[in-house]
PDB file of N, CA, C and O in Angstrom, chain B, residues numbered from 101:
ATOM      1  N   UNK B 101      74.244 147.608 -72.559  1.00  0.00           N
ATOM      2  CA  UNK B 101      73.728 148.899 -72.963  1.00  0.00           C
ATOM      3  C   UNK B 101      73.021 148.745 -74.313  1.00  0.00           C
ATOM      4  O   UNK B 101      73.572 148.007 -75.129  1.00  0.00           O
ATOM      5  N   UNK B 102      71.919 149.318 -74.643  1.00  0.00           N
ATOM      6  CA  UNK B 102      71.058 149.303 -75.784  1.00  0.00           C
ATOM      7  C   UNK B 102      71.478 150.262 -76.538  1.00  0.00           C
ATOM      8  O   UNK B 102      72.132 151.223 -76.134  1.00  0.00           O
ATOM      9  N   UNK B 103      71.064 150.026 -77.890  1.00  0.00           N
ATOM     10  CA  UNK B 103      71.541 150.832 -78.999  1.00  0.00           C
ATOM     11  C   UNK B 103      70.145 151.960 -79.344  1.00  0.00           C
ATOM     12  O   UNK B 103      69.227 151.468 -80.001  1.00  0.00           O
ATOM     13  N   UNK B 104      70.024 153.281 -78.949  1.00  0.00           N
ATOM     14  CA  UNK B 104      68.976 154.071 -79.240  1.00  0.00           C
ATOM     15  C   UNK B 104      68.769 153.843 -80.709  1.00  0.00           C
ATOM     16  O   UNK B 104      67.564 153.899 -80.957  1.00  0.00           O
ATOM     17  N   UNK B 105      69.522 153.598 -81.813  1.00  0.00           N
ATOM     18  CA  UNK B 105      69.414 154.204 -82.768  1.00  0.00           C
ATOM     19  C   UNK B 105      68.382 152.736 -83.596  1.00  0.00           C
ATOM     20  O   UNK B 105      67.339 152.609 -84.237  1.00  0.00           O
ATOM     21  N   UNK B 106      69.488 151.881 -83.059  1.00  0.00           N
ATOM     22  CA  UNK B 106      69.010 150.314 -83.013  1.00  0.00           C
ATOM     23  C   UNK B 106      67.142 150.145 -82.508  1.00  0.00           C
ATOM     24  O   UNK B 106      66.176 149.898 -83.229  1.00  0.00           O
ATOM     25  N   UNK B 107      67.186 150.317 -81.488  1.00  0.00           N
ATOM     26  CA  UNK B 107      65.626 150.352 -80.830  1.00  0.00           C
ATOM     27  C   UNK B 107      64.646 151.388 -81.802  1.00  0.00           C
ATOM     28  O   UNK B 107      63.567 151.071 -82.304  1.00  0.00           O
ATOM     29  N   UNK B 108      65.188 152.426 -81.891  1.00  0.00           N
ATOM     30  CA  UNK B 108      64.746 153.382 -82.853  1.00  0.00           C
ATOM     31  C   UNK B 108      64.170 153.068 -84.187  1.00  0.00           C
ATOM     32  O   UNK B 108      63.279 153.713 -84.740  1.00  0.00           O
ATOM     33  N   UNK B 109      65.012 151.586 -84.832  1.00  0.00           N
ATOM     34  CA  UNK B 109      64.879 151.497 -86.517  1.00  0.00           C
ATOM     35  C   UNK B 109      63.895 150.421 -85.782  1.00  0.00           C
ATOM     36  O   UNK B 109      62.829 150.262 -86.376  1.00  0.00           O
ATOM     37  N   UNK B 110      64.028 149.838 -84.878  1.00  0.00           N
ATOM     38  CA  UNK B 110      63.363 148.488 -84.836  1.00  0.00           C
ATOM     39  C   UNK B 110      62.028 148.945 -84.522  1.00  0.00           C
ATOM     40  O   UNK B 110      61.278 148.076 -84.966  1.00  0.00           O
ATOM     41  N   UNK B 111      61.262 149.977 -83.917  1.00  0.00           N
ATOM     42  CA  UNK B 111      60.134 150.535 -83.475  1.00  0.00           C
ATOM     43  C   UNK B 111      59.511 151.154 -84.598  1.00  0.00           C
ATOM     44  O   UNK B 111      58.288 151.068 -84.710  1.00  0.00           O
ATOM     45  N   UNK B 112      60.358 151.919 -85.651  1.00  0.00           N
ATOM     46  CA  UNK B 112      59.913 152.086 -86.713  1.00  0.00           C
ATOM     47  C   UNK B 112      59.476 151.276 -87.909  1.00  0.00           C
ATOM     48  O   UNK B 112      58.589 151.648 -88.676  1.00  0.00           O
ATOM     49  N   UNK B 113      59.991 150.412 -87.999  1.00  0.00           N
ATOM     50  CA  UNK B 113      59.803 148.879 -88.408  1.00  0.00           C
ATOM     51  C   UNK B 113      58.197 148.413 -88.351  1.00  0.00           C
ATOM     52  O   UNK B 113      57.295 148.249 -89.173  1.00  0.00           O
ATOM     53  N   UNK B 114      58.377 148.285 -86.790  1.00  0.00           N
ATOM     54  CA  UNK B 114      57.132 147.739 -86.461  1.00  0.00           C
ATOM     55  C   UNK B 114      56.059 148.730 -86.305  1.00  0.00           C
ATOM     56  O   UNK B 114      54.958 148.446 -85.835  1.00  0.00           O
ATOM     57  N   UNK B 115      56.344 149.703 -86.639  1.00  0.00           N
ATOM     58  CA  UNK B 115      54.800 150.696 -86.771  1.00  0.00           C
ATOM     59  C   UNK B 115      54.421 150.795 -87.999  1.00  0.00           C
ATOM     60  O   UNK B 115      53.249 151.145 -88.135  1.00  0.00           O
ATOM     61  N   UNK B 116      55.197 150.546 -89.232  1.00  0.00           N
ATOM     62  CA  UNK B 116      54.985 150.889 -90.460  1.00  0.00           C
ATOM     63  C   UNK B 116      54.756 149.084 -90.504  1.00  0.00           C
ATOM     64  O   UNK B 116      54.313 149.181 -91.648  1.00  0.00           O
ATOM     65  N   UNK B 117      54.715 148.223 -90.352  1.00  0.00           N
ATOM     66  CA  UNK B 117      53.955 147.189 -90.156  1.00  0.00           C
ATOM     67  C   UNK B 117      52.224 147.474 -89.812  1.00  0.00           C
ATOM     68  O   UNK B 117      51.227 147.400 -90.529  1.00  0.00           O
ATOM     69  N   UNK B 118      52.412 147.806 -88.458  1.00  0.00           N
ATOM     70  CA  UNK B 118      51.141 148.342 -87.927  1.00  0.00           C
ATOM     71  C   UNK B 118      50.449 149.144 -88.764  1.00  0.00           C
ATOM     72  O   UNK B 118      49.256 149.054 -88.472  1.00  0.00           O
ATOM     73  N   UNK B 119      50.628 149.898 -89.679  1.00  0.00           N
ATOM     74  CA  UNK B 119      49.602 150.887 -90.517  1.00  0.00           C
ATOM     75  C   UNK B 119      49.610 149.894 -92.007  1.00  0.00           C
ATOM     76  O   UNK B 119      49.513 150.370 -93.138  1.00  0.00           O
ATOM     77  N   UNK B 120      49.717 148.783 -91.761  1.00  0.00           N
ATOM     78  CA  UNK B 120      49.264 147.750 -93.131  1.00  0.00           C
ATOM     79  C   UNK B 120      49.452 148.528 -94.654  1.00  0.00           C
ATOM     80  O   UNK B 120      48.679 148.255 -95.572  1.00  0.00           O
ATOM     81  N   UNK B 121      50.479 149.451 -94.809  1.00  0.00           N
ATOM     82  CA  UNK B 121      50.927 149.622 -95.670  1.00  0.00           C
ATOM     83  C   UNK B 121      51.358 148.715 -96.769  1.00  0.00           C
ATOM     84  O   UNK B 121      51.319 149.026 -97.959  1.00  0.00           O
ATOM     85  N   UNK B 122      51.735 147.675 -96.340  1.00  0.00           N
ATOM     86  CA  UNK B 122      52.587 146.655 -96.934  1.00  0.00           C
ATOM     87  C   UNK B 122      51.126 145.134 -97.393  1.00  0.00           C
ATOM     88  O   UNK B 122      49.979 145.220 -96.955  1.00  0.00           O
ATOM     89  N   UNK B 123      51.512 144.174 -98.120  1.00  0.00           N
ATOM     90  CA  UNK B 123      51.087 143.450 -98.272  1.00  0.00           C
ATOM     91  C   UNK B 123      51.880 142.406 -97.448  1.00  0.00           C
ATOM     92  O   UNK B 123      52.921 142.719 -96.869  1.00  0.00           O
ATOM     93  N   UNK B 124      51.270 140.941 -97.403  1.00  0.00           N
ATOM     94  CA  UNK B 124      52.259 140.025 -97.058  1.00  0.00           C
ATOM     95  C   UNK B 124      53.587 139.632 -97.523  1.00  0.00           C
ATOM     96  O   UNK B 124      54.451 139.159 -96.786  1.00  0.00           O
ATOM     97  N   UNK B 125      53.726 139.867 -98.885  1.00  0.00           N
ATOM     98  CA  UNK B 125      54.891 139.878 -99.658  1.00  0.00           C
ATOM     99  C   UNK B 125      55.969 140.954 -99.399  1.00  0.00           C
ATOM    100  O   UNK B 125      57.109 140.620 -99.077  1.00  0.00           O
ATOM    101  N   UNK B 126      55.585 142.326 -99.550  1.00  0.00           N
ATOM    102  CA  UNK B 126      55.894 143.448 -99.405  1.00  0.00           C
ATOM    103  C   UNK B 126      56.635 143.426 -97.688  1.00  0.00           C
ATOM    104  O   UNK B 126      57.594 144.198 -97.649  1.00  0.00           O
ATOM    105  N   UNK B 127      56.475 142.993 -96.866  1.00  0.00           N
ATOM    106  CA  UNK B 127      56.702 142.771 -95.788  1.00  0.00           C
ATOM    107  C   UNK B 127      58.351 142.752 -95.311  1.00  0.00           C
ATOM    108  O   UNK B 127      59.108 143.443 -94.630  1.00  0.00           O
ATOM    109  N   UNK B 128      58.408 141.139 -96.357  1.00  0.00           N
ATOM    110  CA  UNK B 128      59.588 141.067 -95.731  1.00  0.00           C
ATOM    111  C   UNK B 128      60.939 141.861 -97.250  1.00  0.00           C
ATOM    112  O   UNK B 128      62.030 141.670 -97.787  1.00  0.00           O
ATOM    113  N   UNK B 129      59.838 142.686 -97.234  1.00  0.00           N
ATOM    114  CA  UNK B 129      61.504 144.129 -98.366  1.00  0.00           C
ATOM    115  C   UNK B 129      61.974 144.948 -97.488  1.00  0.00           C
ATOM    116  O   UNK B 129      63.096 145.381 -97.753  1.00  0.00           O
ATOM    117  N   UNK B 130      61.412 145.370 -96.366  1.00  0.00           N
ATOM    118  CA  UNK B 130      61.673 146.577 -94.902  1.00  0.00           C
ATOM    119  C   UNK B 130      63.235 145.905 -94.634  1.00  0.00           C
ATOM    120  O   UNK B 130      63.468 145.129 -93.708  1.00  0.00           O
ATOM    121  N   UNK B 131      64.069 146.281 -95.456  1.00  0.00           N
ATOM    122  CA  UNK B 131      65.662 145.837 -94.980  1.00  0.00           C
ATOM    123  C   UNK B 131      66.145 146.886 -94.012  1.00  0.00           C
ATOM    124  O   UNK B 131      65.435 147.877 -93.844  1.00  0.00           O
ATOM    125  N   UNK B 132      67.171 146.778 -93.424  1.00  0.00           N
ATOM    126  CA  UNK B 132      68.021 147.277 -92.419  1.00  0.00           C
ATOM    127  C   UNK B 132      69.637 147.861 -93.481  1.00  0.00           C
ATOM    128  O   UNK B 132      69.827 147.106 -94.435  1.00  0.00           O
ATOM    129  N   UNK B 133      70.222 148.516 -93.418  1.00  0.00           N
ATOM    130  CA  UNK B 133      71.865 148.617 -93.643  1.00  0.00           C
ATOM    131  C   UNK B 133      72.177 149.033 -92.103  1.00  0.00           C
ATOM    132  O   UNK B 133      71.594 150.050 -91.729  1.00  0.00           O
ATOM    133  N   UNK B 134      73.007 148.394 -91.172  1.00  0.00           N
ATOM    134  CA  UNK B 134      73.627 148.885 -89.891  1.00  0.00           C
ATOM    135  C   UNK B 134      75.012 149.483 -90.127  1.00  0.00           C
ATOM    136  O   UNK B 134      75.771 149.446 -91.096  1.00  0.00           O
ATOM    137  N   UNK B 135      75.080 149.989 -89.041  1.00  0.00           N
ATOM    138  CA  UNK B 135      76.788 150.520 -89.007  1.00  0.00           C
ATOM    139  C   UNK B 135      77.004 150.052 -87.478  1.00  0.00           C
ATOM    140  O   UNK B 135      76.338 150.195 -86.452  1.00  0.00           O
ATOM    141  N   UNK B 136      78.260 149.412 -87.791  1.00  0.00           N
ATOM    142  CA  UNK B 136      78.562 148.245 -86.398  1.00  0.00           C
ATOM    143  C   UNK B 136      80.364 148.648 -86.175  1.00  0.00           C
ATOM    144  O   UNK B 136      81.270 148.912 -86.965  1.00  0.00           O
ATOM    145  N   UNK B 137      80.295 148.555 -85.046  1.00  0.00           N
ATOM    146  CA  UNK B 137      81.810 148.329 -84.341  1.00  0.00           C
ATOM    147  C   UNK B 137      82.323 146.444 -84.622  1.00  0.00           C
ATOM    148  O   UNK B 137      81.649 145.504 -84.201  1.00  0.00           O
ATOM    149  N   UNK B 138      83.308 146.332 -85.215  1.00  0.00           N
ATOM    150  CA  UNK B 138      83.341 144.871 -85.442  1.00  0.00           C
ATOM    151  C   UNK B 138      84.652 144.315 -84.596  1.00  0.00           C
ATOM    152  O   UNK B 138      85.157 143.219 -84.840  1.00  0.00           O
ATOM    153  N   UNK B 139      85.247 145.417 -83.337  1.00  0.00           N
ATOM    154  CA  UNK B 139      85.250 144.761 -82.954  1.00  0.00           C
ATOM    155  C   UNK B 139      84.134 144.181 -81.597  1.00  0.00           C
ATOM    156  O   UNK B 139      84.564 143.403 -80.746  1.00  0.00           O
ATOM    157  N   UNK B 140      83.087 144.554 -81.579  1.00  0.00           N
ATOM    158  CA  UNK B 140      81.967 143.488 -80.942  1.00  0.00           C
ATOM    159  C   UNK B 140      81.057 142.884 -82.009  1.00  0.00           C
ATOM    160  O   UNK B 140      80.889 143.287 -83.160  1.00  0.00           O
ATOM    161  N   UNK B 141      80.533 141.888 -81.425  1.00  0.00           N
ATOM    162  CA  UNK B 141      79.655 141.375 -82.021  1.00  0.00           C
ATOM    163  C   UNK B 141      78.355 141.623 -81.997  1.00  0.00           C
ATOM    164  O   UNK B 141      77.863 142.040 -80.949  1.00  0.00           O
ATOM    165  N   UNK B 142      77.641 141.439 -83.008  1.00  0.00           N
ATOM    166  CA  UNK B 142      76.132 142.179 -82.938  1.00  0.00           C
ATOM    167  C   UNK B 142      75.391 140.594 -83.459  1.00  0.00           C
ATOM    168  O   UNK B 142      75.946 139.794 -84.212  1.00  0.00           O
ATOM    169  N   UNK B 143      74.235 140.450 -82.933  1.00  0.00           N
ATOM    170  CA  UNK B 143      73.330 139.523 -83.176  1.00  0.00           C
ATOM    171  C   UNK B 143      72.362 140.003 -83.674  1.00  0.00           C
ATOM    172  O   UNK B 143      71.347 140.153 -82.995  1.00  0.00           O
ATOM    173  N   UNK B 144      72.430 140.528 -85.539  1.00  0.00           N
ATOM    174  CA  UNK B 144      71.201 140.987 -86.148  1.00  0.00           C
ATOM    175  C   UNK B 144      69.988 140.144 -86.612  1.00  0.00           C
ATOM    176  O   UNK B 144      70.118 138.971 -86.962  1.00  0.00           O
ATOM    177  N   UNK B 145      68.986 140.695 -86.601  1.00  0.00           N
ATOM    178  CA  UNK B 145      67.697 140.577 -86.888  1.00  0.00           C
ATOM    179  C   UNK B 145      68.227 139.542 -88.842  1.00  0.00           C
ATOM    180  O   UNK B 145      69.370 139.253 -89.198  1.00  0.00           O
ATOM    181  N   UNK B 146      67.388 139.372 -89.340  1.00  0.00           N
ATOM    182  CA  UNK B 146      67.394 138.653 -90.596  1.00  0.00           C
ATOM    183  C   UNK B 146      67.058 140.080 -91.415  1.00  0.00           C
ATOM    184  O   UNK B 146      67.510 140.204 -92.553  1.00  0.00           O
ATOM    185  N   UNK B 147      66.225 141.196 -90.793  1.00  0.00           N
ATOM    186  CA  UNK B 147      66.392 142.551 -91.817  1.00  0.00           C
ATOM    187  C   UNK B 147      68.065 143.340 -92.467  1.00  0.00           C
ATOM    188  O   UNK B 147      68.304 144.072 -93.428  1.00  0.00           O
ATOM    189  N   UNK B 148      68.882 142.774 -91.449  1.00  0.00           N
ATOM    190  CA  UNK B 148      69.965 143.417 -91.351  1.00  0.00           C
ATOM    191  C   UNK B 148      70.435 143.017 -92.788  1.00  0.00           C
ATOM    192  O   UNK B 148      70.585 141.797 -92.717  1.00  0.00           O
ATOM    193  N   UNK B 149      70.747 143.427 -94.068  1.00  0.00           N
ATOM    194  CA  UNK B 149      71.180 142.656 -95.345  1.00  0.00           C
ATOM    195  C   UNK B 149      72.530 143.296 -95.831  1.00  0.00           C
ATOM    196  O   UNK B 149      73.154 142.930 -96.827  1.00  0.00           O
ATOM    197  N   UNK B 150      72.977 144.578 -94.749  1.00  0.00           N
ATOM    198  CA  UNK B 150      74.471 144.826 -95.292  1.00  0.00           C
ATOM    199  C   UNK B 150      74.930 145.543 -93.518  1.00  0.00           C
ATOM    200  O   UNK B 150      74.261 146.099 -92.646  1.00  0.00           O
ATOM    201  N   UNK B 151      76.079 145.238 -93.614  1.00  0.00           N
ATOM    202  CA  UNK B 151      76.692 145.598 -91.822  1.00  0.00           C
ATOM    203  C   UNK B 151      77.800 146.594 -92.215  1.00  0.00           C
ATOM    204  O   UNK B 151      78.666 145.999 -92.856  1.00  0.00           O
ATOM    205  N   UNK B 152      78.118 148.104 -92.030  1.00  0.00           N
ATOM    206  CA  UNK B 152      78.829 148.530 -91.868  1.00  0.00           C
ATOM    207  C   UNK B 152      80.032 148.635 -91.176  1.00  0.00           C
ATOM    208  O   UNK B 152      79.857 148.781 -89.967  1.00  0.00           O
ATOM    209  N   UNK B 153      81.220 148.611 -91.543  1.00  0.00           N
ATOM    210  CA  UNK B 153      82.433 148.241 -90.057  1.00  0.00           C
ATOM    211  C   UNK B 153      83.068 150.305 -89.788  1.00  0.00           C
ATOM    212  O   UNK B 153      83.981 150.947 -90.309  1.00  0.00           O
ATOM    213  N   UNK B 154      82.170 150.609 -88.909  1.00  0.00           N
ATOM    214  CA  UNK B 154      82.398 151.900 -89.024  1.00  0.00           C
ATOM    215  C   UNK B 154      83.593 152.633 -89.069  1.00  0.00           C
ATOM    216  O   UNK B 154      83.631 153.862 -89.004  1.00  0.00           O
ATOM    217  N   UNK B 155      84.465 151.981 -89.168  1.00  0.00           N
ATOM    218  CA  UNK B 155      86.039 151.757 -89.421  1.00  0.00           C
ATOM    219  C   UNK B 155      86.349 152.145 -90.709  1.00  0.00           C
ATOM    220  O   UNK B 155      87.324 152.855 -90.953  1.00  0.00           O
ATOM    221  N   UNK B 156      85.479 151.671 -91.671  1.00  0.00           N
ATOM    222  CA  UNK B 156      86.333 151.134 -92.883  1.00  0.00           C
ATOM    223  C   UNK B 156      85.125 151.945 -94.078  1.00  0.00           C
ATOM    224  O   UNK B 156      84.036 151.528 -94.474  1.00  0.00           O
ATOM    225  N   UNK B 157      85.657 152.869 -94.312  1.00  0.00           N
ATOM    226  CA  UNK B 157      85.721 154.305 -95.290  1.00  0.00           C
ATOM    227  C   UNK B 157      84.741 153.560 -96.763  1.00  0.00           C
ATOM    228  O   UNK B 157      83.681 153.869 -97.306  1.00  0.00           O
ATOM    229  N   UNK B 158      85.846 152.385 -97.002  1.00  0.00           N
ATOM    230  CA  UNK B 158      84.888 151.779 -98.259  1.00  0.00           C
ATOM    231  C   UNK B 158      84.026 150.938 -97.931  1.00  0.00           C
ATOM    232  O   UNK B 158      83.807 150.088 -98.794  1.00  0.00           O
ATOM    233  N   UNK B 159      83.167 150.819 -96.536  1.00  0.00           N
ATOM    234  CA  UNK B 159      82.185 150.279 -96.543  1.00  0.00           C
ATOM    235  C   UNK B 159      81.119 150.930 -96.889  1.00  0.00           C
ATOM    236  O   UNK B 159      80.168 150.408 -97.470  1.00  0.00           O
ATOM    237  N   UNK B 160      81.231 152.731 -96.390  1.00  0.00           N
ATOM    238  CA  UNK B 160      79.768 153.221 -96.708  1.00  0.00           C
ATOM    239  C   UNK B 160      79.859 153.410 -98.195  1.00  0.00           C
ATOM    240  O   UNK B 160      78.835 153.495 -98.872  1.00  0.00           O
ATOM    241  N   UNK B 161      81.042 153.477 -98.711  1.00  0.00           N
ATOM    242  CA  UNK B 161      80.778 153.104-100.400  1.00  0.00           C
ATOM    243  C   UNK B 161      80.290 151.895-101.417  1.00  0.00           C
ATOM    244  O   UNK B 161      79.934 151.909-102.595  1.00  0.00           O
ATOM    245  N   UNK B 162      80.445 150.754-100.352  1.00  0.00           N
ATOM    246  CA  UNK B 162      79.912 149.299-100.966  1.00  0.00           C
ATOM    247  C   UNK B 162      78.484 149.481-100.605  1.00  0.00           C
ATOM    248  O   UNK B 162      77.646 149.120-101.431  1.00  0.00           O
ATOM    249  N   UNK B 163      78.033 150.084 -99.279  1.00  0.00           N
ATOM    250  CA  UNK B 163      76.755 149.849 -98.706  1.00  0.00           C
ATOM    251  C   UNK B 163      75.870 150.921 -99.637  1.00  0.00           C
ATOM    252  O   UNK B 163      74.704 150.540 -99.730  1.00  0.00           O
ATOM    253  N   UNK B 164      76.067 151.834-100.156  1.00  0.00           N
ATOM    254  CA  UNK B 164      76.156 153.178-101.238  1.00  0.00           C
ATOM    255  C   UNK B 164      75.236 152.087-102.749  1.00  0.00           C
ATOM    256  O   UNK B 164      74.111 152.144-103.246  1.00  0.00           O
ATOM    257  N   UNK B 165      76.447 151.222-102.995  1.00  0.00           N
ATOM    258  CA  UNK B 165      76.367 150.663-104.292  1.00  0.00           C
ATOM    259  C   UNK B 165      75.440 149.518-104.050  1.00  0.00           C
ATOM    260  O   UNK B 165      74.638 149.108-104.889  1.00  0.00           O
ATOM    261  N   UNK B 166      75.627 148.936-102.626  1.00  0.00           N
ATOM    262  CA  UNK B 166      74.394 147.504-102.866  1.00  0.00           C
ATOM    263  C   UNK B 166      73.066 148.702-102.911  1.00  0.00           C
ATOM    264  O   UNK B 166      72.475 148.622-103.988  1.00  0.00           O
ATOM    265  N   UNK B 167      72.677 149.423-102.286  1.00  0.00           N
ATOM    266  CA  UNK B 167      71.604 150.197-101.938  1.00  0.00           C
ATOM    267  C   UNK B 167      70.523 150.907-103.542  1.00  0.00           C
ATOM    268  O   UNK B 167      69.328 150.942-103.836  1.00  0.00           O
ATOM    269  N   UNK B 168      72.141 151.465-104.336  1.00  0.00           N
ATOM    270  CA  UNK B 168      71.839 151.783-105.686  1.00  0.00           C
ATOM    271  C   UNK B 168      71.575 150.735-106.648  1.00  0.00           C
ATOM    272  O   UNK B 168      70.878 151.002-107.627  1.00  0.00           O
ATOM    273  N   UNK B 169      72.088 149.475-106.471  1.00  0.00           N
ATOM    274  CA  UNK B 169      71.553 148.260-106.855  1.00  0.00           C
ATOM    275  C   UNK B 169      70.194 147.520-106.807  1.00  0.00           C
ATOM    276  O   UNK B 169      69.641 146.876-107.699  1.00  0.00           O
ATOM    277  N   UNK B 170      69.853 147.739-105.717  1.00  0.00           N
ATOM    278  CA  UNK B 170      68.692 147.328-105.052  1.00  0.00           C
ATOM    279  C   UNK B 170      67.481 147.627-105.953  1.00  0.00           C
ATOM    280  O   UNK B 170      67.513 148.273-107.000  1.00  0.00           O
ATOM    281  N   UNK B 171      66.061 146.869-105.191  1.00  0.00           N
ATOM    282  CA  UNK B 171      64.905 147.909-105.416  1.00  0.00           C
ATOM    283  C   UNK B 171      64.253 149.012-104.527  1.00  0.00           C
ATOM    284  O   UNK B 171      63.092 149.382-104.356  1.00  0.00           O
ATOM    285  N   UNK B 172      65.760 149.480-103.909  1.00  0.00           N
ATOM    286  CA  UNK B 172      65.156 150.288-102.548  1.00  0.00           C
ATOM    287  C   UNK B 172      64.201 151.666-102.906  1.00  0.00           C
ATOM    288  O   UNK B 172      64.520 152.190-103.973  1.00  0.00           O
ATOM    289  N   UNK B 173      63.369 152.157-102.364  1.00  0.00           N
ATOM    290  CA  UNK B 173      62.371 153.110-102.880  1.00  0.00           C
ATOM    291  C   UNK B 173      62.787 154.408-101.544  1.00  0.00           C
ATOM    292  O   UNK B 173      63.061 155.606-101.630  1.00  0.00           O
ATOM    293  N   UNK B 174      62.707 153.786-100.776  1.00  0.00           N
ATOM    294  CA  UNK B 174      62.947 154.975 -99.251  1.00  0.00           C
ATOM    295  C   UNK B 174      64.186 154.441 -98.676  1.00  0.00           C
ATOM    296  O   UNK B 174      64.511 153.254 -98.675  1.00  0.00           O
ATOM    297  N   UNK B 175      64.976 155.614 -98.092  1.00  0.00           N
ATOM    298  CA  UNK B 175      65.944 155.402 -97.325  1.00  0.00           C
ATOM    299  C   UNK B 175      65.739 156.411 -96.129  1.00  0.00           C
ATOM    300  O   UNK B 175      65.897 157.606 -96.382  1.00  0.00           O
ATOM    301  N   UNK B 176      65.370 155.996 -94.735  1.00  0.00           N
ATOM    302  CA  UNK B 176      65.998 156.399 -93.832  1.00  0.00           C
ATOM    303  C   UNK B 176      67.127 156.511 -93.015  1.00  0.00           C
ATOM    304  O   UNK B 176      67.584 155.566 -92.371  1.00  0.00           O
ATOM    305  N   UNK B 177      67.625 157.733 -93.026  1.00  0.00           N
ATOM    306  CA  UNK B 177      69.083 157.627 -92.099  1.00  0.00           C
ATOM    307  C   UNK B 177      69.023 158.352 -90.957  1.00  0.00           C
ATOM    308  O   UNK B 177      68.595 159.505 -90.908  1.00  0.00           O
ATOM    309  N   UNK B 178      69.530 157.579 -89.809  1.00  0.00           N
ATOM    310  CA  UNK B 178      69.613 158.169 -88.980  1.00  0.00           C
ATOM    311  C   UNK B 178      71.082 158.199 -88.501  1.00  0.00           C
ATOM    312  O   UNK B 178      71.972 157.534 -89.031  1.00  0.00           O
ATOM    313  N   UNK B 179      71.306 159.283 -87.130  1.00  0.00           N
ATOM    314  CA  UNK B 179      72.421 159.801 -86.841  1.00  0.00           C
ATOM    315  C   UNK B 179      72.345 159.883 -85.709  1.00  0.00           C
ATOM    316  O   UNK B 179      71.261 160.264 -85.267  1.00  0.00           O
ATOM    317  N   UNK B 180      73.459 159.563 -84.733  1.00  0.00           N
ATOM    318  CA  UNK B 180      73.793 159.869 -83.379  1.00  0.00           C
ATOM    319  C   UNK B 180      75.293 160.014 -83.333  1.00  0.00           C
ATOM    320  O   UNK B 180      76.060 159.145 -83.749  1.00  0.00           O
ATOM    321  N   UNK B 181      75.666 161.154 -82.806  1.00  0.00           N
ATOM    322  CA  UNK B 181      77.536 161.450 -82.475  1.00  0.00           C
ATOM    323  C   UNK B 181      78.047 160.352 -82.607  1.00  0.00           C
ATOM    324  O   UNK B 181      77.581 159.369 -82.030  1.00  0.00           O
ATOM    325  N   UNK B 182      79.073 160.290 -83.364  1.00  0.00           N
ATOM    326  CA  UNK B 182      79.826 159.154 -83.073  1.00  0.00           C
ATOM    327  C   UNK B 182      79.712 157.508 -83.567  1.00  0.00           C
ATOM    328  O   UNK B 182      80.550 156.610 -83.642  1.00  0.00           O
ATOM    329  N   UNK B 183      78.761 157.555 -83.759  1.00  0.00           N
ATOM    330  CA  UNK B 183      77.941 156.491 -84.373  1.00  0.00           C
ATOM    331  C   UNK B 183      79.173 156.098 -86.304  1.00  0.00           C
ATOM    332  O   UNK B 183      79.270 155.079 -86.987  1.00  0.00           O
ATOM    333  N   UNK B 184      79.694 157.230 -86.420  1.00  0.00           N
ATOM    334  CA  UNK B 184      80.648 156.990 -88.452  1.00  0.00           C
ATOM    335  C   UNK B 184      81.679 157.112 -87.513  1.00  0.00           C
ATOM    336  O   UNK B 184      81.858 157.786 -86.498  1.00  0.00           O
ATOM    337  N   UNK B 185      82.526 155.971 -88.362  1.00  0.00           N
ATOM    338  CA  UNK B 185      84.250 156.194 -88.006  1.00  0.00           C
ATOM    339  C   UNK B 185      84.700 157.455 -88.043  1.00  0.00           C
ATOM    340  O   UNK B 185      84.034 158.479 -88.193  1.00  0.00           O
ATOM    341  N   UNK B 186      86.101 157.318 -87.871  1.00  0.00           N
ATOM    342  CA  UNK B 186      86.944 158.649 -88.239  1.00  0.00           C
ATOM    343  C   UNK B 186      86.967 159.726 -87.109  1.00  0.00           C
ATOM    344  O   UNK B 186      86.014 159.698 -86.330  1.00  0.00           O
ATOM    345  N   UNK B 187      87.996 160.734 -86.907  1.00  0.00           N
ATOM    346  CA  UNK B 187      87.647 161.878 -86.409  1.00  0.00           C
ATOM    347  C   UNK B 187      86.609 162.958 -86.047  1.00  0.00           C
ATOM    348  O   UNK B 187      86.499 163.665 -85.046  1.00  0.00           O
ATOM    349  N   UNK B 188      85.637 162.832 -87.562  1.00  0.00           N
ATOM    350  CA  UNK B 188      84.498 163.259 -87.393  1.00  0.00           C
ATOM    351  C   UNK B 188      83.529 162.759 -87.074  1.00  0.00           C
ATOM    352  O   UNK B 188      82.603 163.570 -87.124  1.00  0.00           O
ATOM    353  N   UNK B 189      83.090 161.344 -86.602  1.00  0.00           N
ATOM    354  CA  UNK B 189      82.500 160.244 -86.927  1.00  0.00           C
ATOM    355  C   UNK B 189      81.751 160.791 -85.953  1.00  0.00           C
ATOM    356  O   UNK B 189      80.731 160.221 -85.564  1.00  0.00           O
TER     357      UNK B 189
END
């Protein structure tokens, strides 16, 4: 089964490629943060630079702090039910 949300970042990816926004350098900064079930395994892309264990409460707080660390300029988030740990997730 495919990941909509997954196919989703990866299509967006490659369109904002397509409108040559970016330089050659600039290129490879388009990072990923995922949110993953650990217990499966995921075979990410080299964009992927932090993996969420949607389990674990202080990950979206580490992923929070690498992000505020960063030189990130845009953040897209997306959402599908179920997709965040927890009860409400």
């Amino acid at each position: 089964m495919e990941c909509g949300v997954g196919i989703f970042t990866y299509d967006l990816i490659c369109a904002l490629l397509e409108l040559e926004l970016f330089n050659n350098s600039e290129k490879d900064k388009i990072q990923v943060v995922a949110v993953s079930n650990k217990e499966e395994y995921y075979s990410y892309d080299e964009r992927v630079v932090f993996d969420i264990n949607k389990q674990n409460f202080k990950d979206y707080h580490k992923a929070a702090d690498f992000l505020n660390k960063s030189e990130t300029e845009v953040i897209c988030v997306q959402h599908e039910y179920g997709i965040f740990g927890g009860k409400d997730g």
